[in-house]
N, C-alpha and C positions, 0 to 999 in steps of 0.2 A: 131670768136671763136666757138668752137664745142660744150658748155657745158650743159649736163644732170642738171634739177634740180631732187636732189634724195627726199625731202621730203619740204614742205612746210606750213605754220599755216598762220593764217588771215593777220598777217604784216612780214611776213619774208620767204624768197626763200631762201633753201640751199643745194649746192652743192658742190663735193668732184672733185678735179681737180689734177693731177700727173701731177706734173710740170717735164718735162723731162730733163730739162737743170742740175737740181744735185738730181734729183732723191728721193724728197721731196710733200711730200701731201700738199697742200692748198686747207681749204677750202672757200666756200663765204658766206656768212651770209648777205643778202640784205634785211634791214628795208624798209618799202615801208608803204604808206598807202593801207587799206582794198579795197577801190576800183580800185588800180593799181593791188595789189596781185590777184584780181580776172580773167586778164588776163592769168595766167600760173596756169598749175599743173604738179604735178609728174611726173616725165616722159620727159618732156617737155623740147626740146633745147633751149639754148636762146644766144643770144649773149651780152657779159659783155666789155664794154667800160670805165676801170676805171685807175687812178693813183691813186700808195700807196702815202699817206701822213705820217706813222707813221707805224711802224713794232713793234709787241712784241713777245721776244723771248722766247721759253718755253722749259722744258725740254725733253729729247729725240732728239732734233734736229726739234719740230713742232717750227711753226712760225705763230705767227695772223698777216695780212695784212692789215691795213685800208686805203680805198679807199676811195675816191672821183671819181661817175663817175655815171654811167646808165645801166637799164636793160631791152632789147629787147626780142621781139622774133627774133629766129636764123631764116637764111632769105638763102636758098640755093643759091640762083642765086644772083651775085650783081648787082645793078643796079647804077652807077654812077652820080653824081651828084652835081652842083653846089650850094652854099648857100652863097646868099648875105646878104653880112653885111655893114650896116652905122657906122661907129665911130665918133664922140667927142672928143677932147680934150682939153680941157682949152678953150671948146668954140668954136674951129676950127674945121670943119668937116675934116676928112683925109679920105685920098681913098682907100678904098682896090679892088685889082684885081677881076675881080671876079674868077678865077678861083684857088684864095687864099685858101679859107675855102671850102671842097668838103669833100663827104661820099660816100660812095657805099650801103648805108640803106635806104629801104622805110621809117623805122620811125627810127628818129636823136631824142637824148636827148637833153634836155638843157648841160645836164654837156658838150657832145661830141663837140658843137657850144662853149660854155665858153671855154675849153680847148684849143681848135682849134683858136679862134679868141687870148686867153693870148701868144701860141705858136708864131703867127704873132709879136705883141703887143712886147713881150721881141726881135723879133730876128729883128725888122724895129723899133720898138720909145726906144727899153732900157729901158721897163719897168720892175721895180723891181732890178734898178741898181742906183747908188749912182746918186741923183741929177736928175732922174726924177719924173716927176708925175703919 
């Protein structure tokens, strides 16, 4: 993603984002601690890696988004890449491909890897389905 942060304070990045799809403002409000925030200022592209969990609607047609996710710096050129993972389950190690879990970022959050490995997780063992673990 392309996004500007427009202002910034010792634990929070925020910026203003025109979502194009219905022509609505979000913006991002990123809690961080002091010494992540120290990475970005003003100005500053970054790339945002998140899922809403929870939407509040306000009036005028504005919307607060809450996410679960990560904040980068924005990184022009992608560079590909694979990220191995070991799994557990009940004890059993399971195997994932390696070419399962991949990013195109010098720096991957944790959220990007948990998201990415739960994505596998539901769609090969039925996690978060009736009668798994």
């Amino acid at each position: 993603s392309d996004i500007v942060i427009d202002f910034k304070t010792s634990h929070n990045l925020v910026t203003k984002k025109l979502d194009v799809r219905d022509a609505r403002d979000f913006f991002i409000n990123s809690e961080m601690d002091e010494y992540a925030a120290n990475d970005f200022k003003a100005g500053d592209k970054i790339a945002v890696f998140s899922v809403p969990f929870d939407w509040n609607y306000l009036s005028k047609g504005r919307v607060t988004a809450y996410t679960y996710g990560g904040i980068t710096p924005y990184q022009k050129t992608s560079i590909p890449k694979n990220i191995p993972v070991n799994l557990w389950i009940n004890g059993k190690q399971i195997s994932v491909p390696y070419n399962e879990i991949s990013t195109n970022k010098t720096t991957v959050t944790a959220q990007e890897i948990d998201l990415k490995v739960r994505k596998f997780l539901i769609s090969q063992h039925q996690l978060y389905s009736s009668g798994s673990s």
